[in-house]
Phi, psi and omega in degrees: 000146186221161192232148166253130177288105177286146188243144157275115200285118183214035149187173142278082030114298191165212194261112151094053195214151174195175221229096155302161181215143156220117142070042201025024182251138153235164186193167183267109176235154173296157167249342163351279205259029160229098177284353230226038195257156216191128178294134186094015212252146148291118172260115157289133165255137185187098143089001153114025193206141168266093188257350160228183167244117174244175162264180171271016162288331206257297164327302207270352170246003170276334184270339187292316174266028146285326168314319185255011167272329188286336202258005183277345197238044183235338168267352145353093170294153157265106179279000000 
């Protein structure tokens, strides 16, 4: 399975490459498909690409429910 993450964008990197934040996990993702991302802009990430822009309403309620999936499943096994 696989999930996009939102990220916040908080740097530029290089030509169309940029610098994400989640939580303090960061990474280098392509920017190709989104040119139009702006530092401080919230990203969906998949697979190592920004594949959307979101705002930050939307960003903030996509993170509160990956927070309460971690936290409904965090005493769960993994078959």
């Amino acid at each position: 399975m696989c999930l996009a993450v939102p990220m916040k964008l908080v740097e530029f990197t290089g030509d169309g490459v940029g610098k994400v934040d989640a939580g303090g996990v960061k990474a280098d993702v392509s920017l190709v498909m989104a040119p139009e991302a702006k530092i401080g802009d919230y990203l969906i990430i998949h697979a190592g690409f920004a594949i959307e822009v979101l705002d930050y309403e939307e960003a903030m309620t996509r993170l509160d429910l990956f927070r309460e999936l971690a936290e409904a499943t965090a005493n769960e096994a993994i078959d």
